[in-house]
SEPALO-167171 format. One record per residue (C-alpha): residue in one letter; chain; x negated, y negated, z negated. Coordinates in nm, 2 decimals. Example, Ala and Ser with C-alpha at 12.3 -4.5 7.8 and 13.67 -1.06 7.14 Angstrom:
! residues 2
aa=a, ch=A, xx=-1.23, yy=0.45, zz=-0.78
aa=s, ch=A, xx=-1.37, yy=0.11, zz=-0.71
END
This chain:
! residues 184
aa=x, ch=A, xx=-12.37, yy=-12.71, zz=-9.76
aa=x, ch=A, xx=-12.10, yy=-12.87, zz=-10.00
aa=x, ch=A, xx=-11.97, yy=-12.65, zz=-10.33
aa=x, ch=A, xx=-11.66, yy=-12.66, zz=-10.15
aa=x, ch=A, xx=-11.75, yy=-12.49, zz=-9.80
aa=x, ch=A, xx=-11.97, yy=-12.25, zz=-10.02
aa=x, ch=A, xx=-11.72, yy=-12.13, zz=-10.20
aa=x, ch=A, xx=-11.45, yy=-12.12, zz=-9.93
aa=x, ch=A, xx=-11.70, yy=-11.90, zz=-9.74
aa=x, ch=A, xx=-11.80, yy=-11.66, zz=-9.98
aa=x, ch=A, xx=-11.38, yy=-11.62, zz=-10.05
aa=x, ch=A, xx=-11.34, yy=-11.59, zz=-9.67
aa=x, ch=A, xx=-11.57, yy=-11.30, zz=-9.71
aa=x, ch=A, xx=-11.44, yy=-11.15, zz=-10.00
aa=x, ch=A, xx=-11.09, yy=-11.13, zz=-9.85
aa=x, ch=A, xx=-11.16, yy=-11.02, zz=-9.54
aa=x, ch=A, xx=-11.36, yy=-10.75, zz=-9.68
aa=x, ch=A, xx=-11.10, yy=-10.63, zz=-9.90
aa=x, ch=A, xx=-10.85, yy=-10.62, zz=-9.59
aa=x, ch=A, xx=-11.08, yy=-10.41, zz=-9.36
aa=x, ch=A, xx=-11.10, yy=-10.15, zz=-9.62
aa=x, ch=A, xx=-10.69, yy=-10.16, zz=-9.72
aa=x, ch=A, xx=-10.48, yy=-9.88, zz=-9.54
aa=x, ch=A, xx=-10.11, yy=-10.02, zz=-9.43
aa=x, ch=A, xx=-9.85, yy=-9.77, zz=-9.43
aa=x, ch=A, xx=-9.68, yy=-9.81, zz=-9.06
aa=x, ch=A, xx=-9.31, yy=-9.65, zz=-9.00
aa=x, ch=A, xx=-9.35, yy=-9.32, zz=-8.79
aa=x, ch=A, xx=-9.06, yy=-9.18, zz=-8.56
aa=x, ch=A, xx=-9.01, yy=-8.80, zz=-8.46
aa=x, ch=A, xx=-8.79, yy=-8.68, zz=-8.22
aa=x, ch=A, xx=-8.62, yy=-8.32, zz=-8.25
aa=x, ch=A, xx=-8.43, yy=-8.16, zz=-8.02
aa=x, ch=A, xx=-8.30, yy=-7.76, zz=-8.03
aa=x, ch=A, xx=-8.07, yy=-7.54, zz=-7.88
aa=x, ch=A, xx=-7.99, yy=-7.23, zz=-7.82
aa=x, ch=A, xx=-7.85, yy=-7.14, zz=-8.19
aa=x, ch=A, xx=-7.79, yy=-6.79, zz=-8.27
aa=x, ch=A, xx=-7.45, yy=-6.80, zz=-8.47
aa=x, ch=A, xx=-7.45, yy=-6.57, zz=-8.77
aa=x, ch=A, xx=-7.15, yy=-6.45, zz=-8.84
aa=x, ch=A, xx=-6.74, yy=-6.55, zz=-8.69
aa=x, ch=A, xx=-6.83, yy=-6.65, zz=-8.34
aa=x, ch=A, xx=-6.71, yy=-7.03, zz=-8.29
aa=x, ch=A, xx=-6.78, yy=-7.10, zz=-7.87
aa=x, ch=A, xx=-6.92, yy=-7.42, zz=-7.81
aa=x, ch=A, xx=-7.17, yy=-7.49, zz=-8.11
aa=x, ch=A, xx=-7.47, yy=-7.39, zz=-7.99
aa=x, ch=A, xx=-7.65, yy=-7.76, zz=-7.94
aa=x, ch=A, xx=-7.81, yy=-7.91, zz=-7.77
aa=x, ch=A, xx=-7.89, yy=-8.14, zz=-8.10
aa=x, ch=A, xx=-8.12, yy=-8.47, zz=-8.11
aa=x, ch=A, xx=-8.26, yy=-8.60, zz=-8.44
aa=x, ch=A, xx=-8.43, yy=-8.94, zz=-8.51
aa=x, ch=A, xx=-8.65, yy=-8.95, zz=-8.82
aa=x, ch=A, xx=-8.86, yy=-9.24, zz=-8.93
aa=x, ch=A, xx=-9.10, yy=-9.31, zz=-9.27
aa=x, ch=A, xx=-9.32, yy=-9.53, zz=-9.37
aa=x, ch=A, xx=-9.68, yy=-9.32, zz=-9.44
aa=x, ch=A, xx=-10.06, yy=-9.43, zz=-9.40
aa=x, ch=A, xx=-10.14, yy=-9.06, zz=-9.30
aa=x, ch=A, xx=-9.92, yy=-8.84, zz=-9.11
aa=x, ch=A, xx=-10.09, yy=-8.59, zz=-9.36
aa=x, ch=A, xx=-9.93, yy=-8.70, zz=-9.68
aa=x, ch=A, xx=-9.59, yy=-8.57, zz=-9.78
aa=x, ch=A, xx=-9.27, yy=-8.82, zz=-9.68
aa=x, ch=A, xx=-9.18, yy=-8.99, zz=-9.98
aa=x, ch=A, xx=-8.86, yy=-9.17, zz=-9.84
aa=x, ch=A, xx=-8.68, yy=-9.17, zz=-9.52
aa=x, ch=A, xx=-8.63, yy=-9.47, zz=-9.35
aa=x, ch=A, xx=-8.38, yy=-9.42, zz=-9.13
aa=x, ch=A, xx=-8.18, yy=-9.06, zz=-8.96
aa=x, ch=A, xx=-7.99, yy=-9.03, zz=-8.66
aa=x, ch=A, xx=-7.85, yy=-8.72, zz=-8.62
aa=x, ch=A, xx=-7.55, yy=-8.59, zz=-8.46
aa=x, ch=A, xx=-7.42, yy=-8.21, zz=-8.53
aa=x, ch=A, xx=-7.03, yy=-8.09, zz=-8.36
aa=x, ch=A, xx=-6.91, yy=-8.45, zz=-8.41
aa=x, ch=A, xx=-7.04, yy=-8.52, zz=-8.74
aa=x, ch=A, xx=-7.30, yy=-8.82, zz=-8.77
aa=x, ch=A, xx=-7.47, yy=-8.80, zz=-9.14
aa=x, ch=A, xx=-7.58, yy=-9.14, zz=-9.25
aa=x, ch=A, xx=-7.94, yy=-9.18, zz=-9.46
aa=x, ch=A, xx=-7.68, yy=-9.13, zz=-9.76
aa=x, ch=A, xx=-7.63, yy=-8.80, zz=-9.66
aa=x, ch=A, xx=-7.98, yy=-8.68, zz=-9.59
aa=x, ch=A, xx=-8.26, yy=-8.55, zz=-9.84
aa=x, ch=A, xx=-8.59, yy=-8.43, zz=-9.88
aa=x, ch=A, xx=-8.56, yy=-8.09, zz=-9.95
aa=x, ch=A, xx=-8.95, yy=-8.01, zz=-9.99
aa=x, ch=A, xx=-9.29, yy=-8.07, zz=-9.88
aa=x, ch=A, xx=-9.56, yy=-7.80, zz=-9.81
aa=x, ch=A, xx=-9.92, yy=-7.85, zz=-9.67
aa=x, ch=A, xx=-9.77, yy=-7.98, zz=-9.33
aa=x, ch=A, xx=-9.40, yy=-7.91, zz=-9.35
aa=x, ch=A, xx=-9.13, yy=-8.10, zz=-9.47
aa=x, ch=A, xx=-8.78, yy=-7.96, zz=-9.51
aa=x, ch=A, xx=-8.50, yy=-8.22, zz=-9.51
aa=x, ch=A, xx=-8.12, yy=-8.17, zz=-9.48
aa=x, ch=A, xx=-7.80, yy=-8.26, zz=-9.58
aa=x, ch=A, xx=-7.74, yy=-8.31, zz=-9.97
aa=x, ch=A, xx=-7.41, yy=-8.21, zz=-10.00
aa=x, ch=A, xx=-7.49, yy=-7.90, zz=-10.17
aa=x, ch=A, xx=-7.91, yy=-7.94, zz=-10.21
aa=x, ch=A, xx=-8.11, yy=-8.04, zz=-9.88
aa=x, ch=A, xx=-8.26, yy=-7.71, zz=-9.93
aa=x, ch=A, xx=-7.97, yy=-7.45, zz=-9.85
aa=x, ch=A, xx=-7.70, yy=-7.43, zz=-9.58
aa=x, ch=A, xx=-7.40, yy=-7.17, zz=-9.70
aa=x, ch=A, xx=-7.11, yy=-7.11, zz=-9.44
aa=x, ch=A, xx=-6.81, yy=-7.12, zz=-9.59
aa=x, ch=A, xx=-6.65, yy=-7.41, zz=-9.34
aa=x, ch=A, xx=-6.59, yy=-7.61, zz=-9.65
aa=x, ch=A, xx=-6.86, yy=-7.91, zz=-9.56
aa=x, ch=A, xx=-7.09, yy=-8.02, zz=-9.29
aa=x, ch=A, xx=-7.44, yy=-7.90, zz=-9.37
aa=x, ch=A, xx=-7.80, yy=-7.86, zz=-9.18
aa=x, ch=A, xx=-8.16, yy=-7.82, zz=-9.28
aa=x, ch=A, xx=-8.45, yy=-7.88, zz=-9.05
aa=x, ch=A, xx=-8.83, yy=-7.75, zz=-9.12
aa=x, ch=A, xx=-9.10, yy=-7.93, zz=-8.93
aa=x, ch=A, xx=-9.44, yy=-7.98, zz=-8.92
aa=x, ch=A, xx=-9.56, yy=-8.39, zz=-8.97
aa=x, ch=A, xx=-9.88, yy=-8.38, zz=-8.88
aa=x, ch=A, xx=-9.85, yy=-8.16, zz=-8.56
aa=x, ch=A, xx=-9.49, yy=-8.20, zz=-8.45
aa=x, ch=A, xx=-9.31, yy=-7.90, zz=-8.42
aa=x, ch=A, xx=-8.96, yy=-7.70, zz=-8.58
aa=x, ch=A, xx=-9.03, yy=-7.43, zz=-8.80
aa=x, ch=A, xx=-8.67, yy=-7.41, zz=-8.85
aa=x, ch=A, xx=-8.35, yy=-7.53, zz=-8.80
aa=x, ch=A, xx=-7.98, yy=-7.45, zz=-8.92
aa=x, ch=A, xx=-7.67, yy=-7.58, zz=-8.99
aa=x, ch=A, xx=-7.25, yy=-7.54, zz=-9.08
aa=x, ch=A, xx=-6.96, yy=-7.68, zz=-9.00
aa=x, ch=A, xx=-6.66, yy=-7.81, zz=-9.18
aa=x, ch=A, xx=-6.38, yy=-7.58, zz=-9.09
aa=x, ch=A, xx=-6.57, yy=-7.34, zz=-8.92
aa=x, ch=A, xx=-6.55, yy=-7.07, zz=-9.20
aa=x, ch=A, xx=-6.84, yy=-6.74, zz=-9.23
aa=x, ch=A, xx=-7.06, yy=-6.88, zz=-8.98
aa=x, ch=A, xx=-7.42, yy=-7.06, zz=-9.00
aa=x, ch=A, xx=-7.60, yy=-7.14, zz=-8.71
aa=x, ch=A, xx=-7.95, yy=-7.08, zz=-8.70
aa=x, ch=A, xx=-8.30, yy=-6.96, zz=-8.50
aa=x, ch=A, xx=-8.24, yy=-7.22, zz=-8.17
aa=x, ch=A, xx=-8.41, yy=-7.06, zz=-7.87
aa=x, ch=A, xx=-8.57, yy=-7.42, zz=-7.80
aa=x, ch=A, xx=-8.72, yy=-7.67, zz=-7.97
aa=x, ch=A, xx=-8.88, yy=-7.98, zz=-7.90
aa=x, ch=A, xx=-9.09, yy=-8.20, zz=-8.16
aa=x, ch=A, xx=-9.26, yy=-8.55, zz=-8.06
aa=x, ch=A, xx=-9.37, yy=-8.88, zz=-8.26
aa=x, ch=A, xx=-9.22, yy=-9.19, zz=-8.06
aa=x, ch=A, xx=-9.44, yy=-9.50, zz=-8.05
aa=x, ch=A, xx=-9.35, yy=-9.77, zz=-8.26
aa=x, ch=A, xx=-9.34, yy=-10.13, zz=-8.16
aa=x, ch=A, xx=-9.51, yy=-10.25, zz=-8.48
aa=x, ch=A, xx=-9.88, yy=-10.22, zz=-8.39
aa=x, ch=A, xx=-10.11, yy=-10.16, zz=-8.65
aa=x, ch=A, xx=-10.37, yy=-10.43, zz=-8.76
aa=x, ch=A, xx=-10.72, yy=-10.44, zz=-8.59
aa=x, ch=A, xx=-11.01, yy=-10.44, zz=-8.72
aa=x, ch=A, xx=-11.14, yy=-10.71, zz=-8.54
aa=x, ch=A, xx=-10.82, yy=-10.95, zz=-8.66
aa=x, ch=A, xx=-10.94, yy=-10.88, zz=-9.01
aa=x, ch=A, xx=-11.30, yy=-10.95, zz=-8.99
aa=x, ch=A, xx=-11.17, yy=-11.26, zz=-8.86
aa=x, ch=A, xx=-11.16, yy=-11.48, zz=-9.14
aa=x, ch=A, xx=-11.47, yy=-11.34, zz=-9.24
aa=x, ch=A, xx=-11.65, yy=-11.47, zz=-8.91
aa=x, ch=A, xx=-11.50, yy=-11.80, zz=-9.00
aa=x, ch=A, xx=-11.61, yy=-11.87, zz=-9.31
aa=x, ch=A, xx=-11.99, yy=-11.80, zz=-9.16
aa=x, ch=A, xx=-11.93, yy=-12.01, zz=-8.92
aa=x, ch=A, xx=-11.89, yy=-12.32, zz=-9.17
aa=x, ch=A, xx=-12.17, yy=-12.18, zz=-9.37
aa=x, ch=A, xx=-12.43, yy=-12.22, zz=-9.05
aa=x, ch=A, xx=-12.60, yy=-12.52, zz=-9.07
aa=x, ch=A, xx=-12.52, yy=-12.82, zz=-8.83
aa=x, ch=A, xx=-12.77, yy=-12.99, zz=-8.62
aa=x, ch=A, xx=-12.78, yy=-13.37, zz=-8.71
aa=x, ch=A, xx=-13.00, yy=-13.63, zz=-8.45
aa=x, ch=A, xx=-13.27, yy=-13.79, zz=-8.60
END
């Protein structure tokens, strides 16, 4: 065996190594969807849901807390926030609260003078701890406490890598390191 092949080989091995051990973060999706809303407070007709939600990050684990949003598509009485508009409120064991940040992702207050929401839900095993929201114009009224829920990750189209496609270059280089037959 050349220098050459030998050390190509022994980097073949050392990279794909490396690689089969490195986590890659992937984008996860979750759907939301409630309805139902109690409304606290001057009864507005009409504003009870049914509301859809979109949310996608980037995370290795589902487990670890979100630590940007990649995209939001979310729709409340005729208002569509943009990612702009949305924050991270905070992030407990499994929870995440995120809302809008016109006045702190963490509080909604119904004084009609702003569009607001905040959703609580569970990233690891989907599910809407809570939900609320205002709306502009809409004075002394928050709604809140929808009677259902729905949580559920969508599959992405962005596979993750195999194992197999890593050890790949690995099996590769051994391959040049076996010794070839010559005829006498």
């Amino acid at each position: 065996m050349s220098f050459t092949s030998s050390v190509f080989t022994r980097a073949a091995v050392v990279l794909a190594l490396s690689l089969g051990g490195t986590a890659f973060a992937a984008p996860v999706t979750l759907e939301l969807k409630a309805s139902g809303f109690t409304n606290a407070g001057t009864q507005y007709p009409g504003f009870n849901g049914e509301i859809d939600a979109r949310l996608s990050w980037d995370t290795v684990n589902k487990a670890d807390p979100i630590a940007s949003i990649l995209s939001i598509d979310i729709e409340i009485a005729g208002h569509q926030y943009t990612l702009a508009e949305v924050g991270i409120a905070n992030q407990g064991t499994t929870q995440t609260a995120i809302g809008a940040i016109v006045r702190g992702a963490n509080a909604v207050v119904g004084d009609g003078a702003v569009n607001d929401f905040l959703i609580v839900f569970d990233r690891v095993n989907p599910a809407i701890t809570a939900f609320a929201y205002s709306i502009q114009g809409k004075t002394n009224a928050i709604w809140w406490n929808p009677v259902n829920t729905s949580a559920a990750f969508v599959t992405n189209s962005v596979p993750e890598p195999s194992t197999l496609a890593l050890l790949l270059p690995a099996l590769a280089g051994l391959a040049f390191r076996h010794p070839r037959l010559t005829k006498a």
